[in-house]
N, C-alpha and C positions, 0 to 999 in steps of 0.2 A: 515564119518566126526567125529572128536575126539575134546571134549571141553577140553580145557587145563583150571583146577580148579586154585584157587593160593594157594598156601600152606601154611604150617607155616613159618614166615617169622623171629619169634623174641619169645621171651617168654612175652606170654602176652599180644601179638598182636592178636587183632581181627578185626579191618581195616585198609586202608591203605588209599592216596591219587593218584590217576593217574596223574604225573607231566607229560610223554611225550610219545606219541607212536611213536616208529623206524617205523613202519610198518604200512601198510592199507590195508584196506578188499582187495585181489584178487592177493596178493602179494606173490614173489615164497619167501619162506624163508629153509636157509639152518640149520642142527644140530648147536647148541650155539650159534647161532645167537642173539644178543639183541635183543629183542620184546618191552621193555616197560619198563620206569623207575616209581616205586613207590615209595613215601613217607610217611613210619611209623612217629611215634613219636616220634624216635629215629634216623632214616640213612634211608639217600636215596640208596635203593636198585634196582638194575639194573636186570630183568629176562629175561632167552635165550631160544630162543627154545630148547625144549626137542627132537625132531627130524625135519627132510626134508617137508619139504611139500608148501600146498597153506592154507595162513591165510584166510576164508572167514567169518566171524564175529568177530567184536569188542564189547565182551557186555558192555561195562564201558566206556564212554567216557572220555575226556583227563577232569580233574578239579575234577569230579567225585570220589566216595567213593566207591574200590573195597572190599568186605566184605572175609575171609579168607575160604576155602571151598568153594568158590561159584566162576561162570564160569568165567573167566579174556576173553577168544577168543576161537575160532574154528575153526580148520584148517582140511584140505583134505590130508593123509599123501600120498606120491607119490605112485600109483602103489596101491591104494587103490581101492575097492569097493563103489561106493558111495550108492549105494544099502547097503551092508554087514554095510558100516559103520552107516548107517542113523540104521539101525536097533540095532546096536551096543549102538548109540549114546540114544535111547529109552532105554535101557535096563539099559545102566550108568543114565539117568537122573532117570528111577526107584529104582535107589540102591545107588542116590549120598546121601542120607537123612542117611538111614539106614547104609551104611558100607563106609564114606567117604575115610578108608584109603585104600579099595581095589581095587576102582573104576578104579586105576591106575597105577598100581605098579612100574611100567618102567618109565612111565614121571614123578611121584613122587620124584624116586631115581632121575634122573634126573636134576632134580630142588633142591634137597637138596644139590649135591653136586655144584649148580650152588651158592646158597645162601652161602655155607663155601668156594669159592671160590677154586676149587682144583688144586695142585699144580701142577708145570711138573712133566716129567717120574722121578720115584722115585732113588735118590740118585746120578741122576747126573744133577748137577748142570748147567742153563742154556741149555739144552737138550728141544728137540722140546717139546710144549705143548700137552697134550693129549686131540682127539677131533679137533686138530689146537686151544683150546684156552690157552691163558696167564692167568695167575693170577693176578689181579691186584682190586684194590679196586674199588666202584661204583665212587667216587670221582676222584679217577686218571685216572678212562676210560671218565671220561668227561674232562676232563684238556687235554687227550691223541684227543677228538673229537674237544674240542675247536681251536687245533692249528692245524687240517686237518694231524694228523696225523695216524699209523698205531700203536696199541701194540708189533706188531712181528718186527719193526725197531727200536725198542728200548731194552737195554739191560739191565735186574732184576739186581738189587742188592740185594733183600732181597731172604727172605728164598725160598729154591727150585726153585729160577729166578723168585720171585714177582717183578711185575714192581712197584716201590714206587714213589711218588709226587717229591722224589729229583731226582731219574732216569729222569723221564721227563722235569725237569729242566734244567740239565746238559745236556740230548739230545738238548733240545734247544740251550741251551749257546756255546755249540759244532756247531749248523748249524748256527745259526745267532743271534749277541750281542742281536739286535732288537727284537727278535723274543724271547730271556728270558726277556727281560726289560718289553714286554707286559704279558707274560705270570703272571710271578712278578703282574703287576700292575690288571692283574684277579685276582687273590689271593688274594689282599689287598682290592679292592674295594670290593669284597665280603666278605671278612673279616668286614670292615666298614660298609655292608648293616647290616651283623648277629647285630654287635654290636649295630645299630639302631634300630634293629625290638626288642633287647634283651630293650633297654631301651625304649621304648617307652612310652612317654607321656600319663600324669594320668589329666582326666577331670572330675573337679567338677564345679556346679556351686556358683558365688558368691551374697552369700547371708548374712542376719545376720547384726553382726556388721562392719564384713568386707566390704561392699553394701556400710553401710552407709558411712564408713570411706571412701572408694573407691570415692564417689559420693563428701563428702566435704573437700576432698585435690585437688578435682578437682576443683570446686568451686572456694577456697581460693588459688588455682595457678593461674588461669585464669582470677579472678578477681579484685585483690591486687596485685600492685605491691612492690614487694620484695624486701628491702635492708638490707644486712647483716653487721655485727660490731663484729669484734673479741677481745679478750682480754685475758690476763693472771691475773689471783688474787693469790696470795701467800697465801696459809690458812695453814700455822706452826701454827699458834697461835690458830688458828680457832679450827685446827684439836687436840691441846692441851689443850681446852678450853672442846673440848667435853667429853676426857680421863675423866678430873676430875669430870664432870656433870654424866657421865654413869652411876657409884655406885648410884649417886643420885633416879636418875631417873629410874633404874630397883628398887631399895625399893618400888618406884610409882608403880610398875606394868608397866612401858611406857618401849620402847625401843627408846635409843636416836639413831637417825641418823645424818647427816648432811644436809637434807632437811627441818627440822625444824629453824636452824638458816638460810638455802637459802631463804625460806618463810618470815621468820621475819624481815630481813634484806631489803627485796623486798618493804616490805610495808612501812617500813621506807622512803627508796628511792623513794616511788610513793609521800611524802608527800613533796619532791621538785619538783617533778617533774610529775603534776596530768593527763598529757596528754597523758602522757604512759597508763594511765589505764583508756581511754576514749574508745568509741566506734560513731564512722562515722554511720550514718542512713541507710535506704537502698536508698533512694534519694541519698544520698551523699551530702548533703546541711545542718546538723545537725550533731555538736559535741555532746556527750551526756558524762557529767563525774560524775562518779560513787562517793561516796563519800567511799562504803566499798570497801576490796579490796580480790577477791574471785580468790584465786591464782588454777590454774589446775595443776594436774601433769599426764604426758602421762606414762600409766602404759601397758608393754606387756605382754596380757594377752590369755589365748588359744585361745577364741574369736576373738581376735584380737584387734584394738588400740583402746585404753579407755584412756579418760582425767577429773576422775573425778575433783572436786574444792574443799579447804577447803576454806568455808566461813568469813569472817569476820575475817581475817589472822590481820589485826592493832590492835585487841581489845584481840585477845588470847596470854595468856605464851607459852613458849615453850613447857611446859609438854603438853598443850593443842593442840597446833597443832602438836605434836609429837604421840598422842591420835588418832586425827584424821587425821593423814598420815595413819596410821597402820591398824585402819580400814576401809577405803578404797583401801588400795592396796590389802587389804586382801577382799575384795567384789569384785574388779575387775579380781582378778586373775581368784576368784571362778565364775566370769560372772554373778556375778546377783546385780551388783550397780543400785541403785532406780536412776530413771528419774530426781529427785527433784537433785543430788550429778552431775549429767553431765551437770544442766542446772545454769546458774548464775554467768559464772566464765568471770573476767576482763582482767586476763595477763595468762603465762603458763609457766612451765618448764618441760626438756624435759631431764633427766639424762641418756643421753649414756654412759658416765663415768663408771655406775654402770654392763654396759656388755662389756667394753673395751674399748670406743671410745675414739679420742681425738679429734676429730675435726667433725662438722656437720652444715648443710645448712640449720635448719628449715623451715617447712611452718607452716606461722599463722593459728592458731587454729581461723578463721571466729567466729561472728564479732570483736574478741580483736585484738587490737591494735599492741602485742606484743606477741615475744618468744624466749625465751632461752635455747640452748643447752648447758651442763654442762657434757663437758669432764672428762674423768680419770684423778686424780691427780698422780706427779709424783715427784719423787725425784729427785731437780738437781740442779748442782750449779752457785750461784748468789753473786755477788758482792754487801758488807753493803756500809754503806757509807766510813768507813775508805776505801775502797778498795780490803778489804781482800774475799776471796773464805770462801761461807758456802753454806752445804747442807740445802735445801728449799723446800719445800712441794708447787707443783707449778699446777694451775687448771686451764686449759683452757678451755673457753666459747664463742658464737658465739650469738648473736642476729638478731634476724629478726624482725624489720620492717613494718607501712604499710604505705607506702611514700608518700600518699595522704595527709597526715597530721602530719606525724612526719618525721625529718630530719635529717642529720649525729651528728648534731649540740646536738639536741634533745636528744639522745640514747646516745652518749655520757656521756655530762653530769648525764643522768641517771645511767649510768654505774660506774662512776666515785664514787656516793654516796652509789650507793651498793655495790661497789667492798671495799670502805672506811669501813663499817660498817664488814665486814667479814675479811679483813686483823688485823681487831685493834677491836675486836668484844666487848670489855669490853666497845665500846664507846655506843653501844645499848642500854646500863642502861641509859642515860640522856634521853633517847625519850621514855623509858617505864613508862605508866599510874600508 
């Protein structure tokens, strides 16, 4: 009895996977015969017998991790000695440690040439194979198994009569349409599994600020109900108001944006309109109105979503709430806004505009009343009143709602007075302290 070792299979291979055994223990097996398909970490390789015989152990079950050097099966060669070999077989497991490449020089060769695949009789083309086997890849001799076919019924294109993956395609499409459409459709679905298991799905858990955020948009979906109000504000003027203010305002050390005049403009508008920047109780039988007005802005941050507030947005200049945008965007980005900046705030804004958006469905930031997304502005043209076409600097925005106590009617008009102050923004100076 002769242990068939597994050889070198790859460079750098030192184990392997057992996908499938041809064979089981007590089984006649003839020369090249396939015995067992393994999987490196590179190609699924298909190994044949080295000679005639009877397989009688399997040392590596099918799942199992074959190590390289070490015994794969043992078989009974025909017309053997089981005596001569038992003792044979002692003598190789004494000398498989110390001299692995002598233990077996014949099925060694054997197997090297089974692993480089060797070609038919040399230089003629399609000419029987030597051994009786074909050349053909471990991949095509399963494609050649999946469709109960033979290698020697098929005829090589490639070198020295390898049978290639499109040989056996064509052999199909030659015996029956049905029978390439399936084959086809093994290719692709296993093409489809690789590309699944290549991308597979990354788990983390949610924790942090994302938890929190997680927990109260659920909240505020399920227990507010939501009406939205869209609108357009022309800010030409707006945005030419700010040109002139920027010199200003970088000599301050501030950097002007356009969410300092959206803040300022907001609270103006809350002083028609004070039930926008109320809050419902948790009973739900209590208006509560604020008399400051502690506007939020939803900043994306690595963390995830942050809405810290600038406070008391009626009583600040611009330079001031322009002050304190900058340091706050700049504390949430960096994730470490104080407790005392995310609590207190009455209404919110929500500037998609500033990563591309034009259009958005907010949910209320719980328990304020309201929320505005503040689209990208854009250029386009609008008719004055003579009638004539000019280019307009045009900003659309969406509100949300909590319906329980404010109504289309309501948002409205509130919009109406903020959209007023940001179209004609020179009008801010009669309502400023």
């Amino acid at each position: 009895m002769s242990d068939f070792l597994l050889p070198d299979i790859g460079e750098g291979i030192v184990e392997c996977e057992v996908v499938e055994w041809r064979v089981a223990e007590g089984d006649q097996i003839e020369e090249d015969q396939p015995i067992v398909e393994v999987m490196t970490d590179k190609a699924l390789v298909e190994i044949t017998a080295p000679e005639a015989g009877v397989v009688t152990k399997l040392y590596v079950a099918q799942g199992q991790i074959a190590k390289v050097h070490a015994p794969l099966f043992a078989y009974q060669v025909e017309g053997g000695s089981p005596a001569g070999d038992q003792a044979s077989q002692h003598v190789s497991s004494h000398q498989s440690e110390a001299e692995p490449e002598a233990i077996q020089p014949a099925a060694r060769e054997k197997l090297n040439e089974t692993a480089a695949e060797p070609p038919t009789a040399k230089g003629t083309p399609g000419a029987a194979p030597l051994y009786g086997k074909v050349p053909a890849s471990p991949a095509v001799r399963r494609l050649v198994r999946e469709h109960s076919l033979q290698l020697t019924e098929i005829a090589g294109s490639g070198k020295d009569g390898r049978v290639l993956k499109e040989d056996v395609l064509a052999h199909l499409d030659q015996a029956s349409p049905a029978a390439a459409s399936s084959s086809q459709t093994v290719v692709k679905n296993r093409t489809a599994k690789n590309q699944a298991e290549t991308h597979a799905s990354r788990v983390e858990p949610l924790r942090g600020v994302r938890a929190v955020m997680a927990k109260r948009m659920v909240e505020a979906a399920s227990t507010i109900p939501h009406f939205h109000y869209g609108e357009e504000i022309d800010v030409t003027a707006l945005l030419a108001l700010r040109e002139r203010l920027k010199p200003l305002a970088e000599a301050q050390g501030e950097r002007l944006t356009l969410m300092p005049f959206f803040m300022k403009a907001m609270a103006l508008a809350v002083a028609e309109e004070p039930i926008v920047n109320a809050q419902l109780n948790a009973a739900g039988d209590e208006l509560h109105y604020y008399p400051q007005c502690n506007i939020g802005m939803a900043v994306d941050s690595k963390a995830g979503l942050m809405v810290p507030n600038v406070k008391n947005v009626e009583r600040l200049t611009l330079l001031e709430i322009a002050q304190e945008v900058g340091r706050l965007t700049t504390s949430a980005r960096e994730g470490r806004v104080d407790q005392a900046d995310l609590k207190g705030g009455t209404i919110s804004i929500s500037n998609i505009g500033a990563l591309g958006g034009t259009y958005a469905a907010p949910i209320i930031n719980a328990p304020e009343a309201a929320i505005v997304a503040i689209g990208k502005t854009q250029w386009l043209p609008r008719f004055d009143e003579q009638g004539a076409v000019q280019r307009r600097a045009i900003m659309t925005i969406t509100w949300a709602g909590d319906h329980r106590f404010i109504d289309g009617g309501t948002i409205a008009r509130f919009c109406n007075a903020w959209k007023g102050f940001l179209e004609a923004p020179e009008t801010m100076l009669l309502h400023l302290a």
